[in-house]
C-alpha positions as CSV (number, residue, x, y, z in Angstrom):
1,X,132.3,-86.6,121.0
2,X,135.0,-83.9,121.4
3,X,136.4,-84.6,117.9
4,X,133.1,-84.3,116.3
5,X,132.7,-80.8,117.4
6,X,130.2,-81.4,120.2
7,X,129.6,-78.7,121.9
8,X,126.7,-79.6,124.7
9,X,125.9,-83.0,125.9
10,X,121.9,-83.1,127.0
11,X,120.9,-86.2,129.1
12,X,119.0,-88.3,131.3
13,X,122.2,-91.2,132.3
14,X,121.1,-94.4,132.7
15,X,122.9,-97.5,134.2
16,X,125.4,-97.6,131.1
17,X,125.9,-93.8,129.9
18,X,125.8,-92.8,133.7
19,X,129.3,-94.2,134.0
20,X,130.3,-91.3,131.7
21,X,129.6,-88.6,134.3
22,X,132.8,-87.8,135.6
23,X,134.2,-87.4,132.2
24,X,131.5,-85.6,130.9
25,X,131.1,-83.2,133.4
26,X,135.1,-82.7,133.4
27,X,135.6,-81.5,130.1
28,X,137.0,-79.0,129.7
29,X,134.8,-77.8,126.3
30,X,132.0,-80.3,126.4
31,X,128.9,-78.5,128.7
32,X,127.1,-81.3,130.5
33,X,123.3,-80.6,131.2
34,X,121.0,-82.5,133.3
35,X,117.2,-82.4,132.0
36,X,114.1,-83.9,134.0
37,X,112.4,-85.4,130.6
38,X,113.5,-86.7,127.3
39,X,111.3,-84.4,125.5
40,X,112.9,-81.5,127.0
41,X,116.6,-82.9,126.3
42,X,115.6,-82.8,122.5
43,X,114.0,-79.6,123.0
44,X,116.9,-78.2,124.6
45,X,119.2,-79.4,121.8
46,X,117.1,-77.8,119.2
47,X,117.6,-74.4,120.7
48,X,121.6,-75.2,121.1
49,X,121.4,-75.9,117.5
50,X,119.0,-72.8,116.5
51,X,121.7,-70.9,118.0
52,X,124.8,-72.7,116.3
53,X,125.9,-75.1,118.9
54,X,126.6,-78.6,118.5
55,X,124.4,-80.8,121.0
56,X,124.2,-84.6,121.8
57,X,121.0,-86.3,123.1
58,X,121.8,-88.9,125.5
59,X,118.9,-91.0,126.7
60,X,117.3,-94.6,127.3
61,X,115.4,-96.1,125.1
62,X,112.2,-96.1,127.2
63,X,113.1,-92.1,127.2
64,X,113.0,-92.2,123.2
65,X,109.4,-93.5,123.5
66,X,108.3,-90.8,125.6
67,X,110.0,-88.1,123.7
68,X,108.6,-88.9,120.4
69,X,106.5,-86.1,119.1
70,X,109.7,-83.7,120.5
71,X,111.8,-85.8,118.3
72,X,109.1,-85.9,115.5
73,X,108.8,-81.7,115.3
74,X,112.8,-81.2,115.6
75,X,113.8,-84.1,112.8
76,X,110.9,-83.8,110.7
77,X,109.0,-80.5,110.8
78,X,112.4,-78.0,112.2
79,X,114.5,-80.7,109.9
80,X,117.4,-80.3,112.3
81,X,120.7,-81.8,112.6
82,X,119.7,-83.7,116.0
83,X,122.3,-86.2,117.7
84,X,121.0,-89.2,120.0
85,X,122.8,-91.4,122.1
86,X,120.2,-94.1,123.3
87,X,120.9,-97.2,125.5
88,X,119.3,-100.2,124.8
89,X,118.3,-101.4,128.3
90,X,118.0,-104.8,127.9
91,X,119.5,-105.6,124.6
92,X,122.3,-108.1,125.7
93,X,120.1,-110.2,127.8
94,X,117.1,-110.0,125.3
95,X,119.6,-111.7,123.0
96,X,120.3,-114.5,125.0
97,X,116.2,-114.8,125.7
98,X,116.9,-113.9,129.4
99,X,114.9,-111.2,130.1
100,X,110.8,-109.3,129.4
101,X,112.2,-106.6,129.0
102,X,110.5,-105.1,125.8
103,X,112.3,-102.1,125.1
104,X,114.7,-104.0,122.9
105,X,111.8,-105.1,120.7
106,X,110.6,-101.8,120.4
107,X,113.6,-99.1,119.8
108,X,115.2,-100.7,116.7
109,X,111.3,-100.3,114.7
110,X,110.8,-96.9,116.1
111,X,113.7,-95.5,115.1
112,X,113.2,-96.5,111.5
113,X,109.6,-95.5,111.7
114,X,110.6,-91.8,112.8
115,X,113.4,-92.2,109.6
116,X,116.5,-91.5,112.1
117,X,119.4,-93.3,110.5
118,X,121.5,-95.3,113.7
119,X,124.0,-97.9,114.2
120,X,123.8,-100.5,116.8
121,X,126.8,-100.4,118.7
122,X,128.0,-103.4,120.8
123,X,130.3,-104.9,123.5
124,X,132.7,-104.9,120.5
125,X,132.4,-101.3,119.0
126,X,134.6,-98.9,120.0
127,X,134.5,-95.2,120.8
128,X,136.4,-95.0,117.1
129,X,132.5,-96.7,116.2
130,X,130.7,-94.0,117.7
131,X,132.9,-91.1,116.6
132,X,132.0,-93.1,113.2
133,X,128.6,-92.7,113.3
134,X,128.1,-88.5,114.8
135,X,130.5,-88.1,112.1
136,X,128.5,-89.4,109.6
137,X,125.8,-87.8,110.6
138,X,126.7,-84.7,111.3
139,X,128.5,-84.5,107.8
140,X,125.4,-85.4,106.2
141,X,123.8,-82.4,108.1
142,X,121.1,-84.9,109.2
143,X,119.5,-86.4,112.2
144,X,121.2,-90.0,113.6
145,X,122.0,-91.8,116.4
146,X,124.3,-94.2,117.7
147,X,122.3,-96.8,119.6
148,X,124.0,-98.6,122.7
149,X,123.7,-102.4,123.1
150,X,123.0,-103.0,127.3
């Protein structure tokens, strides 16, 4: 995230991103703030970007389906620049039909339905893989995400 530019990471951790807390909150030019709802995180990052900063959504996949009409108005209506990290809760074990978990059934679809461009990142990708994809998206000046396989 520091070599893309990032200037403010917004989140709500969950079991896999919540392991990036101590380097998060460490850095020396990344500002880490804590939000109580996902619709205020991407609210909060489209004031940091109204007022030239470079943000970074982080949130669970359950948290994307309750902040969809933020996301909708900042994307669509604002048409800003809006960077999401999501977990997939559920993704790994949903592969291996070990779990009810529905979120993994859900998030992919959404995603395409709101028209946010994303790449599935897995036990294999690499941090190179999601430097990849802010890049991408934040050279395209456009919305995307990098979604994260749990």
């Amino acid at each position: 995230m520091s070599a893309c530019g990032v200037t403010h990471v917004i989140w709500i951790p969950d079991s896999e991103t919540g392991t990036w807390e101590q380097s998060l909150s460490s850095h020396p030019r990344i500002k880490l703030l804590r939000v109580c709802r996902e619709g205020e995180a991407i609210a909060v990052a489209a004031g940091l970007l109204l007022g030239g900063q470079r943000p970074v959504v982080i949130i669970q996949c359950t948290g994307l389906f309750e902040a969809g009409d933020a996301l909708r108005n900042v994307v669509h209506d604002m048409k800003l620049p809006l960077l999401l990290i999501i977990g997939l809760r559920g993704y790994n074990a949903f592969q291996k039909h070990a779990t009810r978990d529905t979120c993994p059934i859900f998030a992919e679809p959404i995603l395409k339905a709101w028209q946010i461009p994303y790449v599935l990142l897995t036990d294999e990708s690499s941090g190179a893989d999601l430097q990849r994809t802010l890049s991408e998206a934040l050279a395209g000046r456009r919305a995307g995400a990098a979604v994260i396989a749990e």
